[in-house]
Biopython code that builds the backbone (N, CA, C, O; Angstrom):
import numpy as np
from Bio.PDB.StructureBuilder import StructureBuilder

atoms = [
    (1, "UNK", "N", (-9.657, -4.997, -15.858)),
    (1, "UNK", "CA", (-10.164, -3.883, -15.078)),
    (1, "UNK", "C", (-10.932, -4.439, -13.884)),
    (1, "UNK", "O", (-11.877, -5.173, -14.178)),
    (2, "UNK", "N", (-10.759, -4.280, -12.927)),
    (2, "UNK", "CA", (-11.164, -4.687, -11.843)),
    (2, "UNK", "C", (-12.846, -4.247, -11.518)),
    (2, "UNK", "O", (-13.343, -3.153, -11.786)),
    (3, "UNK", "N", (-13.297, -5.001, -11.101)),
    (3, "UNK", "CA", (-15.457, -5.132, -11.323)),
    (3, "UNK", "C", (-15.606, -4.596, -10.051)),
    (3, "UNK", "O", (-16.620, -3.905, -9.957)),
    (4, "UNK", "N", (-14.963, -4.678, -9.076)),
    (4, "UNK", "CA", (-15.469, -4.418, -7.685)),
    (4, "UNK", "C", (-15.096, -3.246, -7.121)),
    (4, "UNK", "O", (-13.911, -2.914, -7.109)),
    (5, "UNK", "N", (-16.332, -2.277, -6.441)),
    (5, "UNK", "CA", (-16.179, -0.704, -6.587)),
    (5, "UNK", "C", (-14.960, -0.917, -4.723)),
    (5, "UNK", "O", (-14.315, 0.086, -4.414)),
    (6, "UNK", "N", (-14.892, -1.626, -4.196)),
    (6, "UNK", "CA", (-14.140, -1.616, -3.066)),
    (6, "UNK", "C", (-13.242, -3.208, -3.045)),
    (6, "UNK", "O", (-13.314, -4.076, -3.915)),
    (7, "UNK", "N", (-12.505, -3.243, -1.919)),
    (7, "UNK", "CA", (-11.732, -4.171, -1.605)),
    (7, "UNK", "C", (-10.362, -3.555, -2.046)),
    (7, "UNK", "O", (-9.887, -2.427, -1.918)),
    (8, "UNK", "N", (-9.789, -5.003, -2.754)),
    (8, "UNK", "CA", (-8.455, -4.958, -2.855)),
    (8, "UNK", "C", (-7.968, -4.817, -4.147)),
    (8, "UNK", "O", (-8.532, -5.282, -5.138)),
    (9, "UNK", "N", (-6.876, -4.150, -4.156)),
    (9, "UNK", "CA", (-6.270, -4.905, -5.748)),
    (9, "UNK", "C", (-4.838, -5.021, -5.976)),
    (9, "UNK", "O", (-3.977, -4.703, -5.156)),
    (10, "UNK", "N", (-4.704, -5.332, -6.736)),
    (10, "UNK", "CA", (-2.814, -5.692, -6.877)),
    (10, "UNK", "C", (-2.201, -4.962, -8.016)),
    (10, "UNK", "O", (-2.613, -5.340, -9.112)),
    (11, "UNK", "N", (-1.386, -4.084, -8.027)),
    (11, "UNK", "CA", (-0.981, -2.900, -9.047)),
    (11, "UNK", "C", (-0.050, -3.777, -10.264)),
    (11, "UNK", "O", (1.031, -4.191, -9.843)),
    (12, "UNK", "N", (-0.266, -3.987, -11.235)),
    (12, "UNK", "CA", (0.352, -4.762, -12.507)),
    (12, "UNK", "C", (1.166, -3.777, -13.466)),
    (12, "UNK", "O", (2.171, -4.174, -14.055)),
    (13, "UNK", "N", (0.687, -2.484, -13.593)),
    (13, "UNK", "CA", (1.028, -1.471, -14.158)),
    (13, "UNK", "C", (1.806, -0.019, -13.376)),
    (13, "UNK", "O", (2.272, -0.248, -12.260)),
    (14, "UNK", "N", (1.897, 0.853, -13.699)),
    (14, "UNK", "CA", (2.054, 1.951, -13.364)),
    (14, "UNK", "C", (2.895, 3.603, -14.298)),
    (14, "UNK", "O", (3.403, 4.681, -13.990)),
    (15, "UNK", "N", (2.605, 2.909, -15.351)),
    (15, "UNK", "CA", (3.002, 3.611, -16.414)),
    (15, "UNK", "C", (2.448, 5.004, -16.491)),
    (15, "UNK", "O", (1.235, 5.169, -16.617)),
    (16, "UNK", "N", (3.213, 5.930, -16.427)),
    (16, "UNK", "CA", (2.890, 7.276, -15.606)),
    (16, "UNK", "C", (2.902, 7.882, -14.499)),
    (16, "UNK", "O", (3.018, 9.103, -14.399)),
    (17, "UNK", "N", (2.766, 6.968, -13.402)),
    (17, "UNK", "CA", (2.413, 6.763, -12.462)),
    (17, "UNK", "C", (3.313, 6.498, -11.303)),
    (17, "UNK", "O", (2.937, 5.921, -10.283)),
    (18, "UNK", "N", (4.828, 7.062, -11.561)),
    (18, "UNK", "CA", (5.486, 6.479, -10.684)),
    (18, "UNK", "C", (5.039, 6.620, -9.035)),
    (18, "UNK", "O", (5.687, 5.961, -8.222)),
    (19, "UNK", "N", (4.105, 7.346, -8.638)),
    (19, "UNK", "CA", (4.012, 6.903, -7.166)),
    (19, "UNK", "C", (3.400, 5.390, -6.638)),
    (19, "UNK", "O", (3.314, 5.026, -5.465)),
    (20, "UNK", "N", (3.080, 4.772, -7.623)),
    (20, "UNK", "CA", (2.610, 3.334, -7.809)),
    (20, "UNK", "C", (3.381, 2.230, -8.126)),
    (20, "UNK", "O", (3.851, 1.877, -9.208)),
    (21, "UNK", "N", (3.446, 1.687, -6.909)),
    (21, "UNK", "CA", (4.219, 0.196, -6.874)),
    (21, "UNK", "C", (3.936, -0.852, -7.334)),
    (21, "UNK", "O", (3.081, -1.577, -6.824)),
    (22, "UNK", "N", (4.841, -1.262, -8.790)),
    (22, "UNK", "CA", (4.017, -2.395, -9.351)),
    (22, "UNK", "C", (4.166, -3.750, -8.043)),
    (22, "UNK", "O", (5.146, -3.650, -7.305)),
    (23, "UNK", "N", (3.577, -4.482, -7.900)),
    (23, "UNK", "CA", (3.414, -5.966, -7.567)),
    (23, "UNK", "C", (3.087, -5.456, -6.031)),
    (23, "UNK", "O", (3.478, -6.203, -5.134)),
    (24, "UNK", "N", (2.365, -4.183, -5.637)),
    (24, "UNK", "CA", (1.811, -3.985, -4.199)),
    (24, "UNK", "C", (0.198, -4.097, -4.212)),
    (24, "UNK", "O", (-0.560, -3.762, -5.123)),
    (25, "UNK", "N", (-0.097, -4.616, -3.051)),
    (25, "UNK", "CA", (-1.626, -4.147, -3.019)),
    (25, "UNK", "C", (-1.874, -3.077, -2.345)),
    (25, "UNK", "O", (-1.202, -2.599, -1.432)),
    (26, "UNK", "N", (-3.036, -2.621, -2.883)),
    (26, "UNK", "CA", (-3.879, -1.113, -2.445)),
    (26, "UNK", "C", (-4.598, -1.577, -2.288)),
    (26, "UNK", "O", (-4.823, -2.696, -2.749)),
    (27, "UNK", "N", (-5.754, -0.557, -1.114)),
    (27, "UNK", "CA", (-6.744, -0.787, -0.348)),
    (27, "UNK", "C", (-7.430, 0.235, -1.544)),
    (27, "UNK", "O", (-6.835, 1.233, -1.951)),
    (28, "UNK", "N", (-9.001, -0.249, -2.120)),
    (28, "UNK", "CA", (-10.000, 0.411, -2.920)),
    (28, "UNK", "C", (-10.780, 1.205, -2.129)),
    (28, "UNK", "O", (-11.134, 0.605, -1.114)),
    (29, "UNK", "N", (-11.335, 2.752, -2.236)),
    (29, "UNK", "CA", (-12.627, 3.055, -1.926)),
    (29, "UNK", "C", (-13.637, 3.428, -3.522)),
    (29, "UNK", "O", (-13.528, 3.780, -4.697)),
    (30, "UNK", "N", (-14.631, 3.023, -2.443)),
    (30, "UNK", "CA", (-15.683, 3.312, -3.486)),
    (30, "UNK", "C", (-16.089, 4.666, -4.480)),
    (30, "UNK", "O", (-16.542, 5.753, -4.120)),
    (31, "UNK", "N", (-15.917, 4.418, -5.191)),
    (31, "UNK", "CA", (-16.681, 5.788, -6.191)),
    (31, "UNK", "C", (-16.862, 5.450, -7.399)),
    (31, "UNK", "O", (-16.128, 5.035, -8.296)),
    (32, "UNK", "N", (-18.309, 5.766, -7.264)),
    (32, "UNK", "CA", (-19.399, 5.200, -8.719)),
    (32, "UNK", "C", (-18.743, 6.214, -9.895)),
    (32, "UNK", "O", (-18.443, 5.474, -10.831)),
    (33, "UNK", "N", (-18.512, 7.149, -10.119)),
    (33, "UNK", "CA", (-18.137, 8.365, -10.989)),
    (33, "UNK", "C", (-17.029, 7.391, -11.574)),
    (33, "UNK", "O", (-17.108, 6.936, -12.715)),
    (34, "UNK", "N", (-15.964, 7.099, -10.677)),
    (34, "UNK", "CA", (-14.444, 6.950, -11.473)),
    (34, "UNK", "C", (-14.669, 5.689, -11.831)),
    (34, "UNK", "O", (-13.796, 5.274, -12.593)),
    (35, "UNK", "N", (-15.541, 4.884, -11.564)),
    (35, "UNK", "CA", (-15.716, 3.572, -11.707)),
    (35, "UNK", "C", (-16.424, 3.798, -13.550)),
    (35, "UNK", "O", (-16.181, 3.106, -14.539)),
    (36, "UNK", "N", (-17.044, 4.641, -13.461)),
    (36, "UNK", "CA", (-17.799, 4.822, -14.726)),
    (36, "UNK", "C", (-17.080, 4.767, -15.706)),
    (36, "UNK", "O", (-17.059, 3.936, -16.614)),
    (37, "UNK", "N", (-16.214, 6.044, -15.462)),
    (37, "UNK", "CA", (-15.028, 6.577, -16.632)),
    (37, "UNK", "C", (-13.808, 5.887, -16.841)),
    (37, "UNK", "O", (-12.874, 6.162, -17.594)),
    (38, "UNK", "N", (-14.015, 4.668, -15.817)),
    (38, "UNK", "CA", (-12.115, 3.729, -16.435)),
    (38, "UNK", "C", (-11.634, 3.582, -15.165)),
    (38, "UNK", "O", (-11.302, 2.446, -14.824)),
    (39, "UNK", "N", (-11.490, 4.759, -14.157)),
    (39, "UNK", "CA", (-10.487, 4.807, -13.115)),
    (39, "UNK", "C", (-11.297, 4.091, -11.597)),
    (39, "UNK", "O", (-12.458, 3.701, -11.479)),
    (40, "UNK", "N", (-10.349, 4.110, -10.729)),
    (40, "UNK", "CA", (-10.311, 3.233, -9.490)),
    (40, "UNK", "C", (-9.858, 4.230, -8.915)),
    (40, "UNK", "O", (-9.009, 4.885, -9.520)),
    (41, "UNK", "N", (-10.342, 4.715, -7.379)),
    (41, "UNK", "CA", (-9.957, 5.272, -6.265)),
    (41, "UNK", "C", (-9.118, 4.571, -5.394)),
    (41, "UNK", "O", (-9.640, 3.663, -4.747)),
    (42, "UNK", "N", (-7.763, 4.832, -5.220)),
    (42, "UNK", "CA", (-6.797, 3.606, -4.772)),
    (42, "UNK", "C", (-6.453, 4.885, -3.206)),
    (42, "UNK", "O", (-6.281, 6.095, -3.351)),
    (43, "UNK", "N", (-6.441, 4.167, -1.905)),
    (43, "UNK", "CA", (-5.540, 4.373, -0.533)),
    (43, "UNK", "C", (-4.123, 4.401, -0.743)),
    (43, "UNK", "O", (-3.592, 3.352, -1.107)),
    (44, "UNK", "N", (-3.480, 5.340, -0.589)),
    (44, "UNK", "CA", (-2.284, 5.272, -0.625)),
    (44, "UNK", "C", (-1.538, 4.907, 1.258)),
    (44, "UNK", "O", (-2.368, 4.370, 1.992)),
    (45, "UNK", "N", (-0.656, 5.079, 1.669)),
    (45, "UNK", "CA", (0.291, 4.709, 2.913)),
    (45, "UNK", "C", (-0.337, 5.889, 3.827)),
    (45, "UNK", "O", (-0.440, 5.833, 5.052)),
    (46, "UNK", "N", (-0.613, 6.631, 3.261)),
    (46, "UNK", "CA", (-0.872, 7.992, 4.150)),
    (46, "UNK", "C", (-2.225, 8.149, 4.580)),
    (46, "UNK", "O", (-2.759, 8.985, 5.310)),
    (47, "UNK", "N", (-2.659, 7.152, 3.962)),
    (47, "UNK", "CA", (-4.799, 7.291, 3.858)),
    (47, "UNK", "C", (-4.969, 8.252, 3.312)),
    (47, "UNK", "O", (-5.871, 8.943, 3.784)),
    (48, "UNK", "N", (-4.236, 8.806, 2.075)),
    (48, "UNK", "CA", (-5.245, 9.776, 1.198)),
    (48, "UNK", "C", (-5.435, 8.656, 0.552)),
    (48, "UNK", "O", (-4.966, 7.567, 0.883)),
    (49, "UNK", "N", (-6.486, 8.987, -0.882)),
    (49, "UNK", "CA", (-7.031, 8.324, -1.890)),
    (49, "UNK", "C", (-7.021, 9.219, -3.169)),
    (49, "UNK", "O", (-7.212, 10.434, -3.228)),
    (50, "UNK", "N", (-6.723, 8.239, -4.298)),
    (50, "UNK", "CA", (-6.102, 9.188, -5.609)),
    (50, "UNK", "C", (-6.759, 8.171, -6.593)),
    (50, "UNK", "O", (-7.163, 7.050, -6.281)),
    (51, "UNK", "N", (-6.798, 8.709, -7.760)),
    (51, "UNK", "CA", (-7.896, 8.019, -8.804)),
    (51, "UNK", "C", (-6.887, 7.615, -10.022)),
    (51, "UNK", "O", (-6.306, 8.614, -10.448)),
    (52, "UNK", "N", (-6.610, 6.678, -10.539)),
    (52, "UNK", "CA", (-5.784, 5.600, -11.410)),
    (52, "UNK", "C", (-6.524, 4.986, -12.429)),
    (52, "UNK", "O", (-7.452, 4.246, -12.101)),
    (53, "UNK", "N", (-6.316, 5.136, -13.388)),
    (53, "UNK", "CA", (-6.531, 3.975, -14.121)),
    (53, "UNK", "C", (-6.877, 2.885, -13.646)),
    (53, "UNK", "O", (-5.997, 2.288, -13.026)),
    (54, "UNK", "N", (-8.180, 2.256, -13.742)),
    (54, "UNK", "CA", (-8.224, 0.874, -13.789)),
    (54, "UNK", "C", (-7.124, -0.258, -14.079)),
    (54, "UNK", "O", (-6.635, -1.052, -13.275)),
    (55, "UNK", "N", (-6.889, -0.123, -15.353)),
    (55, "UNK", "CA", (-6.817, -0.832, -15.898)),
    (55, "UNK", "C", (-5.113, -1.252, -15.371)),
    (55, "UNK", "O", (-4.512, -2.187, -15.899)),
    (56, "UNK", "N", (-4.482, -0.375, -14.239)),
    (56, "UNK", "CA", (-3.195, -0.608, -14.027)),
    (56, "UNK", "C", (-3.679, -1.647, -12.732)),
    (56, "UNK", "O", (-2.853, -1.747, -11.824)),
    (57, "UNK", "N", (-4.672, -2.249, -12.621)),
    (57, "UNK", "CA", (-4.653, -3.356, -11.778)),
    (57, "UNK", "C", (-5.546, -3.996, -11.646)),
    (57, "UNK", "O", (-6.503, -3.809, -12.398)),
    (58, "UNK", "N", (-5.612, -5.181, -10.471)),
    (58, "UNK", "CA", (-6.343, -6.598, -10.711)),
    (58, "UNK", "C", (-6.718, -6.815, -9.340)),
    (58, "UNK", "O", (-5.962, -6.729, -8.372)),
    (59, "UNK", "N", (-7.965, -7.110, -9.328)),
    (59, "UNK", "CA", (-8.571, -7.767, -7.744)),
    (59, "UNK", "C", (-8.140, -8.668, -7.154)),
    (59, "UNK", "O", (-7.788, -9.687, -7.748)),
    (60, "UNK", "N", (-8.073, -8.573, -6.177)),
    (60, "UNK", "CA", (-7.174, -9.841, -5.482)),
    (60, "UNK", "C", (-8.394, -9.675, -3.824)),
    (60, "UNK", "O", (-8.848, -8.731, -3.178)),
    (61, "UNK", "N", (-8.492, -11.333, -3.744)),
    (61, "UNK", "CA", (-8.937, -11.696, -2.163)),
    (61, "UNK", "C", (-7.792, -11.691, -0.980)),
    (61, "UNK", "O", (-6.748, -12.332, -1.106)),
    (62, "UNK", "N", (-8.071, -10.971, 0.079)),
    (62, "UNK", "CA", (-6.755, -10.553, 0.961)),
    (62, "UNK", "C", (-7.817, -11.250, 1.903)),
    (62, "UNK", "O", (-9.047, -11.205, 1.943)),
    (63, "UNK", "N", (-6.572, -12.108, 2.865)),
    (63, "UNK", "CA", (-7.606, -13.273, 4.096)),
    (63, "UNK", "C", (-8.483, -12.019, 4.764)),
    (63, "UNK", "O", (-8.422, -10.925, 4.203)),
    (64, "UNK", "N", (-9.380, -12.195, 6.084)),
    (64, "UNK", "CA", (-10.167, -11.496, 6.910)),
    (64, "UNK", "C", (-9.093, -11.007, 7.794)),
    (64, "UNK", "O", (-8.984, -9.807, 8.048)),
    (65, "UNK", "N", (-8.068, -12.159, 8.406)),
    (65, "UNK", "CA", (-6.807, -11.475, 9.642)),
    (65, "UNK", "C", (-6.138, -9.919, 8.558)),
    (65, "UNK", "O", (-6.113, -8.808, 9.088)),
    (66, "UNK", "N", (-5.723, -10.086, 7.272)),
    (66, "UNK", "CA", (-5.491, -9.299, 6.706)),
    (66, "UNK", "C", (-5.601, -7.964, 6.826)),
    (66, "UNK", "O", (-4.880, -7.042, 7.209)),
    (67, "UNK", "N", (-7.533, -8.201, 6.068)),
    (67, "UNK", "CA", (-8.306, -6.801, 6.212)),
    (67, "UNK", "C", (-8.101, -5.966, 7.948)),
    (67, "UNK", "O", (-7.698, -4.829, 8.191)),
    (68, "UNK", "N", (-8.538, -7.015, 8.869)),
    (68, "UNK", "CA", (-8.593, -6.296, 9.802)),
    (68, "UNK", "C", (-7.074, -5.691, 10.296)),
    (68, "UNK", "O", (-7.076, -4.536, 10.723)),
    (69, "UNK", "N", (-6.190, -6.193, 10.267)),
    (69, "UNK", "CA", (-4.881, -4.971, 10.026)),
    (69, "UNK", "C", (-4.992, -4.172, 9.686)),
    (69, "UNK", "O", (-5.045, -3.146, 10.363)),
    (70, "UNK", "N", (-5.104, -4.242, 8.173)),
    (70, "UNK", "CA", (-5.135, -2.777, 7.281)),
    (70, "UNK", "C", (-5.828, -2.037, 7.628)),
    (70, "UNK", "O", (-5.618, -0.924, 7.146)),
    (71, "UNK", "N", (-6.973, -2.133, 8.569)),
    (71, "UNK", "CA", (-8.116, -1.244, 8.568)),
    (71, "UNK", "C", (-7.687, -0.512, 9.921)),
    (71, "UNK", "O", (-8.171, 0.582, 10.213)),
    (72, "UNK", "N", (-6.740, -1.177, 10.752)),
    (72, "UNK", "CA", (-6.108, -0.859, 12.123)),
    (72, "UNK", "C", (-4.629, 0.061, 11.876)),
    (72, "UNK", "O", (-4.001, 0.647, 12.758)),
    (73, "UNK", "N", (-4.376, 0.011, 10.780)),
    (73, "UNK", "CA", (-2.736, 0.791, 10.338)),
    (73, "UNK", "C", (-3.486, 2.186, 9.756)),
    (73, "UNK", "O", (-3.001, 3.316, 9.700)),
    (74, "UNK", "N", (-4.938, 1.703, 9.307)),
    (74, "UNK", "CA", (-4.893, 3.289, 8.380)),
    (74, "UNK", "C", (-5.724, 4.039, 9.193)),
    (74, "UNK", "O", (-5.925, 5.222, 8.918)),
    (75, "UNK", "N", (-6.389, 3.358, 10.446)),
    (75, "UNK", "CA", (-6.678, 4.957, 11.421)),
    (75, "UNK", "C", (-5.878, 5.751, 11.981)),
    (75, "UNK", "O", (-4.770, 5.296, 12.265)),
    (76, "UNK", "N", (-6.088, 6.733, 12.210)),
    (76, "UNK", "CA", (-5.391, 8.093, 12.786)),
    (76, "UNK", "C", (-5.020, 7.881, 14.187)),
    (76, "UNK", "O", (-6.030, 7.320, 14.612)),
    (77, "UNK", "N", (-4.352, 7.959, 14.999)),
    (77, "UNK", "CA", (-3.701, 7.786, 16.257)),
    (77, "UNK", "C", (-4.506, 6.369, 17.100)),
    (77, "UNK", "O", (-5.038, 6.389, 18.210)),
    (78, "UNK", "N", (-4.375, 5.222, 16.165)),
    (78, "UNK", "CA", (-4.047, 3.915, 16.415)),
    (78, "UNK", "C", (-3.166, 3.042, 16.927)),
    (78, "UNK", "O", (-3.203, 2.147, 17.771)),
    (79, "UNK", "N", (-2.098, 3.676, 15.976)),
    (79, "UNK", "CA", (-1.096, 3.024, 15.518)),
    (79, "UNK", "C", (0.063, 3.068, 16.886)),
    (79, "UNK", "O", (0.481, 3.972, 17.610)),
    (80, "UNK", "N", (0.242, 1.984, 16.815)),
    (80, "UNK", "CA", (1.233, 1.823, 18.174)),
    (80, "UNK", "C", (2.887, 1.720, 17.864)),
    (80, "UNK", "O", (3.502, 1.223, 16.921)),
    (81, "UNK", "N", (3.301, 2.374, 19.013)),
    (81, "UNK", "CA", (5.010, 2.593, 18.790)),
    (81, "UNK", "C", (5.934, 1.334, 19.391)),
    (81, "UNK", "O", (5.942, 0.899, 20.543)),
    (82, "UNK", "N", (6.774, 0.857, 18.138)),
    (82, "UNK", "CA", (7.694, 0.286, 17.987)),
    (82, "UNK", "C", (8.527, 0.093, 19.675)),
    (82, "UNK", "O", (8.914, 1.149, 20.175)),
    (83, "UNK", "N", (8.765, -1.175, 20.456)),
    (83, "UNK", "CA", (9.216, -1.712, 20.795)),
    (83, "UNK", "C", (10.967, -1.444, 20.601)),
    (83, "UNK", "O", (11.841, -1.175, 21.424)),
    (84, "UNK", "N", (10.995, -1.653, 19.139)),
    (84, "UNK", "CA", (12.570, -1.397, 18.971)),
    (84, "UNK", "C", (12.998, -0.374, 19.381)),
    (84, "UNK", "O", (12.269, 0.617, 19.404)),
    (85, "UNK", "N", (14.694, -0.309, 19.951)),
    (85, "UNK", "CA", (15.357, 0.544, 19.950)),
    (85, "UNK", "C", (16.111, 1.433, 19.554)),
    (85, "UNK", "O", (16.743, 1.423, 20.610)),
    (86, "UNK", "N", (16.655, 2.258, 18.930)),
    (86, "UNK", "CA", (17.351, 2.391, 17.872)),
    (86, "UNK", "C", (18.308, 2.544, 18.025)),
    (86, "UNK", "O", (18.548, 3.260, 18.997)),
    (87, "UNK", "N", (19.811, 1.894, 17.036)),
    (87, "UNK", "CA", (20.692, 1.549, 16.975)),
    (87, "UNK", "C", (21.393, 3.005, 17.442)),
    (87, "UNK", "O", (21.083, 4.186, 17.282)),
    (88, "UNK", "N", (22.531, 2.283, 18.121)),
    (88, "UNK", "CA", (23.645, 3.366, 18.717)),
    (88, "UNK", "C", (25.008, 3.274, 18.096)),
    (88, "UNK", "O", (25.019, 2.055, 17.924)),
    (89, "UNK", "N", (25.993, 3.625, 17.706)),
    (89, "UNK", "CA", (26.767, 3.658, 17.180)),
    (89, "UNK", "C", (28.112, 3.521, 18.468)),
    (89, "UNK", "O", (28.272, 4.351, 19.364)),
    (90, "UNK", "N", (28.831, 2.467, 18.296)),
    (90, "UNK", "CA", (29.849, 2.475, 19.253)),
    (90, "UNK", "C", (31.194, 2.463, 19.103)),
    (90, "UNK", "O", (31.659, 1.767, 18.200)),
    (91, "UNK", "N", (32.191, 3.327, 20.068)),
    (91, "UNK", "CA", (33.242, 2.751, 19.386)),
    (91, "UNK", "C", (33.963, 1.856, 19.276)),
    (91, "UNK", "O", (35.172, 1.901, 19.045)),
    (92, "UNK", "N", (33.340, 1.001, 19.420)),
    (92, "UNK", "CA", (34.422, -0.127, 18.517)),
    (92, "UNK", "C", (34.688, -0.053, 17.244)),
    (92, "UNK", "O", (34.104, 0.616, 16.391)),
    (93, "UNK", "N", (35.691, -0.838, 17.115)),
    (93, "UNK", "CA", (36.075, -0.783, 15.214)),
    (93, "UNK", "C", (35.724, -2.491, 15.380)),
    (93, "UNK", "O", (35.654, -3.231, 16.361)),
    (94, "UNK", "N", (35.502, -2.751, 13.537)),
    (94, "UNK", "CA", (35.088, -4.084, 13.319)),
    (94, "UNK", "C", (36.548, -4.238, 11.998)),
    (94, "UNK", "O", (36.762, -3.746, 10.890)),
    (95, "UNK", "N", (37.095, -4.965, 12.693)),
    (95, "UNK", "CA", (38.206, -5.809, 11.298)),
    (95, "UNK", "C", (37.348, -5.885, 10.398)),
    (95, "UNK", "O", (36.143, -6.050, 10.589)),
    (96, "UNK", "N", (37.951, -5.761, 9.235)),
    (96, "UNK", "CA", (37.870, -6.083, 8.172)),
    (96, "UNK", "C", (38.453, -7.509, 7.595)),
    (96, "UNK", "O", (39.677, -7.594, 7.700)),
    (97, "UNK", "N", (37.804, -8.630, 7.012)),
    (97, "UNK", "CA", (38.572, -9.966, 6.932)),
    (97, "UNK", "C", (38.975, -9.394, 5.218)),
    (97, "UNK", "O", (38.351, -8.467, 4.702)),
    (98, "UNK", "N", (40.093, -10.124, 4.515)),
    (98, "UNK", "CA", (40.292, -10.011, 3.224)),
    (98, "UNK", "C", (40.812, -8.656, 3.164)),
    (98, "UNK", "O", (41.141, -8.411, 2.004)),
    (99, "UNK", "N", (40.976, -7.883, 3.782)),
    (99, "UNK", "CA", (42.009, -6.495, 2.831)),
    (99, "UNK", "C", (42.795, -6.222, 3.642)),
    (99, "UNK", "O", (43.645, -5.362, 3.413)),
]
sb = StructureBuilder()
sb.init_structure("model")
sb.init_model(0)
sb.init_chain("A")
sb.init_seg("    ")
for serial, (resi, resn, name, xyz) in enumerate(atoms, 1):
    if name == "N":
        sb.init_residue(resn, " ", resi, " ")
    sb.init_atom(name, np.array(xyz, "f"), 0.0, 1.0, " ", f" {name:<3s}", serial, name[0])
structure = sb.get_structure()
């Protein structure tokens, strides 16, 4: 069960839980309450926060370049637009080798 009411942790479990990716890390917020009773307040992709079982994960140290990403992806109109272009479909045909 993970000791630290914030930081990081790494999901080992998720039994019940399918919106939880085993072998991902989540960003922790603090809350003394769920910390009491077993559970962990875990960040999901969207920046809500949802309360889990502890015990479905493990603290992990994420470098400082790290944190400061994560903390730059989960503000609200931050986030900067993709460079890429998106693929166009042309007609060409592509052989097929072997059939």
């Amino acid at each position: 069960m993970p000791t630290r009411a914030t930081g990081f942790v790494l999901c080992i479990e998720n039994r019940g839980a399918d919106d939880l990716d085993v072998r991902k890390v989540y960003r922790v917020r603090p809350d003394r309450a769920a910390t009491a009773t077993g559970y962990i307040r875990i960040v999901d992709e969207s920046g809500e926060d949802y309360l889990y079982p502890a015990r479905f994960f493990v603290p992990v140290e994420v470098p400082s370049r790290a944190k400061r990403a994560w903390a730059r992806a989960s503000q609200p109109g931050k986030r900067r637009s993709s460079s890429n272009k998106p693929l166009r479909r042309s007609g060409a045909r592509v052989a097929r080798s072997g059939r």
